[in-house]
C-alpha positions in Angstrom: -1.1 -20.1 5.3 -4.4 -18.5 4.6 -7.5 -17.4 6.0 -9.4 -20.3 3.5 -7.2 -22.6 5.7 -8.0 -21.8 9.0 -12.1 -21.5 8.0 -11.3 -25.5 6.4 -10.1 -26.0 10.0 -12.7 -24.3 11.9 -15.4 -26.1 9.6 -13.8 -29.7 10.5 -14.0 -29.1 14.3 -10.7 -28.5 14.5 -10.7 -25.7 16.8 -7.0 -25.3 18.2 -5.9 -25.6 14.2 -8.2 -22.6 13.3 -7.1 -20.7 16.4 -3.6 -21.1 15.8 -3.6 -20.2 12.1 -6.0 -17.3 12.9 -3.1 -16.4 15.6 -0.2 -16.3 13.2 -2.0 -14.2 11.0 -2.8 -11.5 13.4 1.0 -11.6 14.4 1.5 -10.5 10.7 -1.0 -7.9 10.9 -3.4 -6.7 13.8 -6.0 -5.4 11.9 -6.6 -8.6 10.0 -10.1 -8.6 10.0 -10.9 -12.0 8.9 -8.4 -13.3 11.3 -10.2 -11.9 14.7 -13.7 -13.2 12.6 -12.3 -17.2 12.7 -11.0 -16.0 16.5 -14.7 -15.1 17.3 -16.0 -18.4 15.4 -13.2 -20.3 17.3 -14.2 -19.1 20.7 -18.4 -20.0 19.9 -17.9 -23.3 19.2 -15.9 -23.3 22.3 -18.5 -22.0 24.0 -17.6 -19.0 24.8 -20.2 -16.5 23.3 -19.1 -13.4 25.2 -15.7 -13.7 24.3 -16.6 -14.2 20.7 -19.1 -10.9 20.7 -16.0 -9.2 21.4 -13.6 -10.8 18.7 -16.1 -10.2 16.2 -16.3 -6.7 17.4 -12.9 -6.2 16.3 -13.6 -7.8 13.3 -16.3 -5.9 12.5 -14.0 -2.5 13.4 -11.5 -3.8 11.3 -14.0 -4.5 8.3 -15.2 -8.2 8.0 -18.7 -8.0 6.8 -18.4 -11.8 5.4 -21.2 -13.7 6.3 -19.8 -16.6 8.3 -18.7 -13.9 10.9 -22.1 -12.3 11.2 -23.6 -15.9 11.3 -21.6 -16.5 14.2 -22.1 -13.2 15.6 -26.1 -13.8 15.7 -25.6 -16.7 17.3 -23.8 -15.3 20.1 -26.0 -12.6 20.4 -28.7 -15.0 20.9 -26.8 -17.1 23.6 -26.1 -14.2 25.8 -29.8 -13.2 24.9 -29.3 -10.2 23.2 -32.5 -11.3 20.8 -32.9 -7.7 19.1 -29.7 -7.6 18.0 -29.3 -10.7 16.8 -32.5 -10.0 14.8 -31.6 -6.7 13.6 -28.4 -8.3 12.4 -29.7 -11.2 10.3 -32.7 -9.0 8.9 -30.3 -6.6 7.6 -28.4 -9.3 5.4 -29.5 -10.7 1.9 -29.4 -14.9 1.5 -27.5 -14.1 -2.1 -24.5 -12.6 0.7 -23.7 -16.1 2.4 -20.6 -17.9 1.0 -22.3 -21.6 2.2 -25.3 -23.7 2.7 -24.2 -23.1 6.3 -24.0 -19.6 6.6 -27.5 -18.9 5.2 -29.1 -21.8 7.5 -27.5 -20.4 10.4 -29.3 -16.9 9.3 -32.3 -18.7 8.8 -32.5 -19.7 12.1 -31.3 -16.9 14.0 -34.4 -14.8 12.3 -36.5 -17.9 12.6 -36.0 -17.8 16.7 -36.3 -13.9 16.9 -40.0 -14.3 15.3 -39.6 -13.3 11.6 -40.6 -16.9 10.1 -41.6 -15.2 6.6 -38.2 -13.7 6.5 -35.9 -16.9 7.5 -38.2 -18.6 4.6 -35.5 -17.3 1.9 -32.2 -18.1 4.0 -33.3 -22.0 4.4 -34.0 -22.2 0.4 -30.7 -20.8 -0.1 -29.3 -23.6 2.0 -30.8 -26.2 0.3 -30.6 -24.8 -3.2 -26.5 -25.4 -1.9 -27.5 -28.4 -0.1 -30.2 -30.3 -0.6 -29.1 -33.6 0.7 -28.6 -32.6 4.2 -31.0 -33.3 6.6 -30.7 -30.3 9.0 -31.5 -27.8 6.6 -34.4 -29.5 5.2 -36.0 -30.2 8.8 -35.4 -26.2 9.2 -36.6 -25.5 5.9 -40.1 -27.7 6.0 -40.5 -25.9 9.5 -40.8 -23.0 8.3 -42.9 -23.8 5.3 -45.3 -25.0 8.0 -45.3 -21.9 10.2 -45.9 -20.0 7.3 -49.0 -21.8 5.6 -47.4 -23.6 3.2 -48.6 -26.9 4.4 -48.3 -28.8 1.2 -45.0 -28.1 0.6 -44.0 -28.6 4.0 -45.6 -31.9 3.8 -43.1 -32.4 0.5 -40.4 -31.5 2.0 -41.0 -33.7 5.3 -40.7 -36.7 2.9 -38.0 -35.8 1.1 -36.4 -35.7 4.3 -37.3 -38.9 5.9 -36.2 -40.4 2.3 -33.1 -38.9 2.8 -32.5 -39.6 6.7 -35.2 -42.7 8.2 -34.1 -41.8 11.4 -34.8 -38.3 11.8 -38.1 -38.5 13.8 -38.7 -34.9 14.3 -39.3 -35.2 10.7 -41.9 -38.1 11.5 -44.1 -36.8 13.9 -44.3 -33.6 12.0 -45.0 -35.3 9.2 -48.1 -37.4 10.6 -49.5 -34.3 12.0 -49.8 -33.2 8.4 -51.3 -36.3 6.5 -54.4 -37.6 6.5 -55.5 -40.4 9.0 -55.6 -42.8 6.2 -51.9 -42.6 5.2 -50.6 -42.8 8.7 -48.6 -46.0 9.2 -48.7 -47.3 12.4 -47.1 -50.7 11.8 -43.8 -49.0 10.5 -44.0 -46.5 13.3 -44.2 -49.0 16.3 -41.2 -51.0 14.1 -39.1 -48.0 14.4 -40.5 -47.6 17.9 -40.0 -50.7 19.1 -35.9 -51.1 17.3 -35.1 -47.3 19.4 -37.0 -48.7 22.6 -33.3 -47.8 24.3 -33.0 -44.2 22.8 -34.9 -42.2 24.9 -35.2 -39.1 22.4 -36.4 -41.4 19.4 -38.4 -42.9 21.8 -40.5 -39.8 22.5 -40.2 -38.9 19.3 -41.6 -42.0 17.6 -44.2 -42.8 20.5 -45.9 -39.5 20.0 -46.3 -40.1 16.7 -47.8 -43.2 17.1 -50.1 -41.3 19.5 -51.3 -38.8 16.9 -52.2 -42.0 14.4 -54.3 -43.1 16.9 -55.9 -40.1 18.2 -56.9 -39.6 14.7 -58.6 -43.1 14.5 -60.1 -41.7 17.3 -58.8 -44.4 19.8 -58.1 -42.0 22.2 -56.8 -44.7 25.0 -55.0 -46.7 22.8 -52.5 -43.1 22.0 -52.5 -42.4 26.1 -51.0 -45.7 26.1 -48.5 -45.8 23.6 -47.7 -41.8 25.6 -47.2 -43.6 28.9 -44.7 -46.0 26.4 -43.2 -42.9 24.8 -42.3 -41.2 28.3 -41.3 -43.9 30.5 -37.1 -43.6 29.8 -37.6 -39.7 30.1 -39.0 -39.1 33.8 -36.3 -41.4 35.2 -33.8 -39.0 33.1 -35.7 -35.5 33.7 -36.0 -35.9 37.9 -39.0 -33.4 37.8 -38.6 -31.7 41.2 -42.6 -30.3 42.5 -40.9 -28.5 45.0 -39.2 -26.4 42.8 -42.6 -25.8 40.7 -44.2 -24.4 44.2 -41.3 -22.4 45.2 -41.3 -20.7 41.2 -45.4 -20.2 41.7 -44.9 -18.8 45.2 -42.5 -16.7 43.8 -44.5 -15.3 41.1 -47.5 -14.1 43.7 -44.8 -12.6 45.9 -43.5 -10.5 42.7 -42.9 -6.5 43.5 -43.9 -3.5 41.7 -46.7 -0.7 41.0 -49.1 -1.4 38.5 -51.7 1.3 37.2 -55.1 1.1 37.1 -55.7 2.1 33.9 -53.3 1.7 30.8 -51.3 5.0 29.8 -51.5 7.1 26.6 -48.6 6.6 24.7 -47.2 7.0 21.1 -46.3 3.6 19.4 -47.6 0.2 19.4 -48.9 -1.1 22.9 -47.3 -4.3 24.1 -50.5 -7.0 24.9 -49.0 -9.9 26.7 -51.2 -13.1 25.6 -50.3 -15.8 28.3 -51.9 -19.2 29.9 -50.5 -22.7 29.9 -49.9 -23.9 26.3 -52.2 -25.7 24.6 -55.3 -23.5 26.6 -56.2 -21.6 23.3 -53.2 -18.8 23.4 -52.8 -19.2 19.7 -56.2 -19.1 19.2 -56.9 -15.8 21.1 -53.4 -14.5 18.7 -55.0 -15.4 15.8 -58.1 -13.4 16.8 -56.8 -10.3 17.7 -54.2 -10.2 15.1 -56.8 -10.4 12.0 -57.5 -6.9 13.3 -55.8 -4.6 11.3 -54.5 -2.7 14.0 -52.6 -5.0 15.8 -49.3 -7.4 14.9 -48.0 -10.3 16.3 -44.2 -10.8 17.2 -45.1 -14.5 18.0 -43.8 -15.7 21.2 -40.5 -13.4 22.0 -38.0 -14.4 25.1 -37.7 -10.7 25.8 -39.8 -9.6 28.8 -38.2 -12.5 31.1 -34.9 -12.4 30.0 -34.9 -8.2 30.6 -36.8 -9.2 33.8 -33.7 -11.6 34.8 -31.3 -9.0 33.5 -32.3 -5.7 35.9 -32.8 -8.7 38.6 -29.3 -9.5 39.2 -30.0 -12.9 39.6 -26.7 -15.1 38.2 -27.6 -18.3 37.2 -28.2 -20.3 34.4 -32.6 -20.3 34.3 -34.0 -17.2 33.0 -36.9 -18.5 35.0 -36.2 -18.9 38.5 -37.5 -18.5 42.0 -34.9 -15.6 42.5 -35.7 -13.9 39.3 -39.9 -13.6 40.5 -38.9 -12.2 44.1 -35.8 -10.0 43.0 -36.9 -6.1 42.9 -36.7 -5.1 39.2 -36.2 -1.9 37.3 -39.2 -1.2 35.5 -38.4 1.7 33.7 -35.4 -0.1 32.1 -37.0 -2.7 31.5 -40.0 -1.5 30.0 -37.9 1.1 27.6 -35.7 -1.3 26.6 -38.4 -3.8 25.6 -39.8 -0.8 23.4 -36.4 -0.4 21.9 -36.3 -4.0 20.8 -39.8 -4.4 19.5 -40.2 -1.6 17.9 -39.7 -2.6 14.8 -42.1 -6.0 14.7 -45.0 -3.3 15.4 -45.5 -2.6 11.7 -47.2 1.2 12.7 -49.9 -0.8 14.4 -52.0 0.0 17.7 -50.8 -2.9 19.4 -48.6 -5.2 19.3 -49.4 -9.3 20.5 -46.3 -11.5 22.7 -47.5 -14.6 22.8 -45.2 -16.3 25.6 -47.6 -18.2 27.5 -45.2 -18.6 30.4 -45.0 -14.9 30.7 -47.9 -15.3 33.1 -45.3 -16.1 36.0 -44.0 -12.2 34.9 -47.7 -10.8 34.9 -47.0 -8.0 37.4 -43.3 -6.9 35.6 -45.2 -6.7 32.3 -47.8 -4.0 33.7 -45.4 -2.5 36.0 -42.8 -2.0 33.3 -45.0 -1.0 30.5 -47.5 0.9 31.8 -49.7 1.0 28.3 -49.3 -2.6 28.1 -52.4 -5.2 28.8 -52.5 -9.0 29.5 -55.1 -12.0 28.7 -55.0 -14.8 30.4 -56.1 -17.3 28.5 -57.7 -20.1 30.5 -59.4 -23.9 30.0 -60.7 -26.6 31.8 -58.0 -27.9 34.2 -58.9 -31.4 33.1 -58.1 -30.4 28.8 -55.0 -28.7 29.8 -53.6 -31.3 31.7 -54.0 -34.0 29.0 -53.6 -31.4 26.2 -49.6 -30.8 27.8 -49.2 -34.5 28.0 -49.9 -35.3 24.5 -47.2 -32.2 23.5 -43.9 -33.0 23.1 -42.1 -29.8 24.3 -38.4 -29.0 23.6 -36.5 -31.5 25.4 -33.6 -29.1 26.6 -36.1 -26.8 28.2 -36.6 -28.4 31.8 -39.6 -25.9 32.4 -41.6 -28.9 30.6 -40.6 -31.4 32.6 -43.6 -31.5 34.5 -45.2 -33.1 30.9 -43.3 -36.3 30.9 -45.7 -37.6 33.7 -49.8 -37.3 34.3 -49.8 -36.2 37.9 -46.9 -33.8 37.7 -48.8 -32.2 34.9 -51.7 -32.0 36.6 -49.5 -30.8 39.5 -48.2 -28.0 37.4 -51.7 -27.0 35.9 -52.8 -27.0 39.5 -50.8 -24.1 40.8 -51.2 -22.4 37.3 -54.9 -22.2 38.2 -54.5 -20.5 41.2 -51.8 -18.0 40.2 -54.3 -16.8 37.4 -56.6 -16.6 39.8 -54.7 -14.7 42.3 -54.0 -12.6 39.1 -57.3 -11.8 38.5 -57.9 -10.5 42.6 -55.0 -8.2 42.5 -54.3 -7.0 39.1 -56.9 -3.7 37.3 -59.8 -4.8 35.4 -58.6 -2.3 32.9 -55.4 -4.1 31.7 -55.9 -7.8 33.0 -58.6 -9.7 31.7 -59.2 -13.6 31.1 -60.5 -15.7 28.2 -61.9 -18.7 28.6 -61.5 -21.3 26.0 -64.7 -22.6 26.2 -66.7 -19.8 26.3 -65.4 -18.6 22.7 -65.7 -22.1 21.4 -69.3 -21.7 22.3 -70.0 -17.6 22.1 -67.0 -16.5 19.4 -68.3 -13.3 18.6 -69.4 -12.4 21.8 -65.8 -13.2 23.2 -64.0 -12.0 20.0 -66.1 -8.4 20.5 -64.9 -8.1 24.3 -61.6 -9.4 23.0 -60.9 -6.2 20.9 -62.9 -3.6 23.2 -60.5 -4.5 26.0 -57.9 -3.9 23.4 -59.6 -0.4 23.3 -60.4 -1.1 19.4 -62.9 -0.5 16.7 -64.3 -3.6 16.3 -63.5 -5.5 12.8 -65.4 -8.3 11.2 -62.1 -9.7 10.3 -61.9 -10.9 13.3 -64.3 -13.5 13.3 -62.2 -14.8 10.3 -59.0 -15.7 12.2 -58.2 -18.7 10.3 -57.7 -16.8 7.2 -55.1 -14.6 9.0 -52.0 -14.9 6.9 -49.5 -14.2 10.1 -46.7 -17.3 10.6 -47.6 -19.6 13.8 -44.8 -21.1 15.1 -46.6 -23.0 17.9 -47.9 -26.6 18.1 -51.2 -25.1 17.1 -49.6 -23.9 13.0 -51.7 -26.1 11.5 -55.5 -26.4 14.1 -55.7 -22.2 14.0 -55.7 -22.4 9.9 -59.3 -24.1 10.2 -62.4 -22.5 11.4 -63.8 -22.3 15.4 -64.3 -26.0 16.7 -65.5 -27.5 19.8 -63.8 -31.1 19.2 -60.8 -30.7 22.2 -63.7 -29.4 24.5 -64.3 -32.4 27.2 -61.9 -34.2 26.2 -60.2 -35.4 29.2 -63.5 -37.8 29.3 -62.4 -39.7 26.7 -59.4 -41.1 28.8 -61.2 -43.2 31.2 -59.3 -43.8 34.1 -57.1 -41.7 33.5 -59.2 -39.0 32.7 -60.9 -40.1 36.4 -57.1 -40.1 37.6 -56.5 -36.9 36.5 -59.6 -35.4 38.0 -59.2 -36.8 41.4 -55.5 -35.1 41.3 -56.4 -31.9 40.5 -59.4 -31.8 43.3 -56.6 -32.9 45.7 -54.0 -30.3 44.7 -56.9 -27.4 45.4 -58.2 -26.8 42.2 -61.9 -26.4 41.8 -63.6 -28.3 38.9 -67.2 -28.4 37.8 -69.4 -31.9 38.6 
């Protein structure tokens, strides 16, 4: 018996093997360290993660350092969303450290989900140096050669994978996003489309890339149709409840707490909370403000709603929730422990950029919490959003996005977004609020980009102006649009869709929402 045993056993999905092995071991001696490591891996993949933080904290007293039992650690970490530590973990280990393809992947992601893209970069070639057949590690690896820049390569490594594995379609609809419109392949695509008609992931999947072929041969009905296609088996599955939506944006307007007019003097980095529906221009705005050589982006970070759910006392399983908005909050905490865990992303800037863009439901905990902090509210015609969120293909587990499988409920959900961002602007200071439209710096970009960085209470830099050439990661649907210079091609574009674009119009005007014509 052996603790290379009892690993073979855990890797095999044998869980009550591992656990038992692991067991006789620790009945030998109860300071085995390795042994209370495979406990903690054994109770994760039961899913267990608090019970497993606290067997690999007794591994960790007892002296495992091995990588498969920090792996798993970070993992927990994240699932009971303890995000810092789970960075702080993985950042603090060396790809050269993990025994397997696994271990380093798992790293990989971990710092890949807590924002550090350039630094899970080395994990996921050290997982496929190891393995370079399996499919998994290549999606995770040509990912992050995206978010970094390295479009090329991740275009390589996209085909290597669909070589490898046919029917891995996130791979596809990546891919097609990064070739030109004269390689794309419809005729294979709606094959593939057509023989997973019943599979209502590769569905989506497949349909939405067959959407971005066509939107690139500019037959912009033609992809709205084969969308309809792509999410007809998902809105029967998904149940999108409106109800719910209005209860969560009621919710947010009825949220407590003391904000300050004006933003406080403080040492560090200054939080600036960049939010709006996605696909508005948030990445944009990002892009922008981080060329400035004062401030640094942490990406889009769980944190603030997850610390906001935390000092609630809300139980539950939505971090997001109804309760959560209306619940009084600890702001102090909150905002010091938010400090604590972003402290180190700052890089000794001024300011420091999350780019959540549903952190516009937490507007007021933000200010309240952090009282040096600011928020733009990035904002687009109703009509561009609403299409722009349909064409997206959102994480699937996520049930936030449900309202993107259909037209209406979109423009249902963009509907109340409008008018919490404008409640937004009526109650919170001029001083730390402030909203960008998208059009306006599409048509005025230094103008915008100059009142961009005074409200950040910065020197102006011409940098700025030069956004694309901003070397940051972008982990967002926009990785590859933001590397090009300013455009106005997605303005007005809901007028391409003919009746639908009429449909969508007409819904918006009936759920309250204002629109221009």
């Amino acid at each position: 018996m052996s603790h290379v045993d009892a690993i073979r056993q855990l890797r095999a999905g044998d869980l009550k093997a591992a656990y038992d092995r692991a067991l006789d071991l620790l009945e030998q001696d109860r300071e085995d360290a390795k042994a209370w490591g495979i406990m903690s891996l054994v109770a994760l993949e039961g899913g267990n993660p608090a019970k497993s933080l606290e067997l690999s904290g007794k591994a960790l007293q007892f002296g495992d350092s091995s990588a498969i039992t920090l792996a798993g650690r970070g993992r927990a970490l994240l699932a009971t969303g303890r995000q810092d530590e789970a960075r702080e973990l993985a950042a603090a280990l060396s790809p050269h450290g993990c025994e397997s393809a696994v271990e380093a992947d798992t790293l990989g992601v971990i710092l890949a989900r807590t924002g550090l893209h350039a630094e899970a970069l080395p994990f996921f070639e050290a997982a496929i140096a190891d393995r370079p057949d399996h499919p998994q590690f290549l999606y995770n690896f040509a990912t992050s050669l995206q978010f970094v820049g390295r479009l090329n390569e991740a275009r390589a490594a996209y085909e290597k994978l669909l070589a490898l594995a046919p029917g891995f379609h996130r791979a596809r609809l990546a891919l097609v996003q990064l070739q030109e419109s004269s390689e794309h392949d419809l005729a294979s695509v709606e094959r593939l489309f057509e023989s997973n008609a019943s599979d209502t992931e590769a569905a989506l999947q497949l349909g939405h890339a067959a959407a971005r072929i066509c939107e690139g041969r500019g037959d912009h009905r033609e992809a709205l149709a084969w969308l309809h296609r792509a999410k007809r088996r998902k809105i029967a599955e998904a149940r999108h409840d409106r109800g719910w939506v209005e209860r969560l944006f009621a919710a947010a307007r009825n949220a407590r707490g003391e904000v300050a007019d004006a933003p406080a003097m403080r040492a560090g980095s200054a939080p600036v909370f960049i939010v709006g529906m996605p696909r508005s221009g948030t990445t944009l705005v990002e892009r922008i403000a981080s060329s400035h050589s004062q401030v640094a982006t942490a990406g889009e970070l769980p944190d603030l709603a997850l610390l906001a759910k935390r000092s609630s006392g809300v139980d539950g399983p939505h971090t997001l929730s109804p309760d959560v908005l209306e619940a009084t909050f600890d702001a102090d905490w909150i905002g010091q422990t938010y400090r604590d865990r972003t402290a180190r992303l700052s890089r000794g800037t001024a300011r420091l950029i999350d780019k959540m863009p549903f952190n516009f439901f937490f507007a007021r905990h933000a200010l309240a919490s952090l009282p040096e902090a600011r928020v733009i509210m990035v904002r687009r015609d109703p009509r561009d959003t609403v299409f722009a969120n349909y064409r997206q293909l959102f994480a699937t587990d996520f049930g936030y996005y449900d309202y993107a499988y259909d037209l209406e409920d979109t423009a249902h959900f963009v509907a109340h977004f409008a008018r919490l961002a404008d409640h937004w602007r009526g109650v919170l200071p001029a001083a730390r609020y402030m909203e960008i439209h998208y059009e306006a710096l599409i048509r005025s970009q230094e103008e915008e980009s100059r009142r961009l960085v005074s409200f950040l209470g910065l020197e102006w830099e011409d940098a700025c102006l030069q956004f694309h050439r901003n070397a940051a990661p972008v982990a967002t649907a926009s990785s590859v649009q933001v590397r090009a210079p300013i455009h106005a091609k997605s303005v007005g574009q809901w007028q391409r869709y003919g009746e639908d674009g009429e449909r969508v119009d007409a819904a918006l005007r009936r759920f309250g929402v204002e629109l221009p014509g």
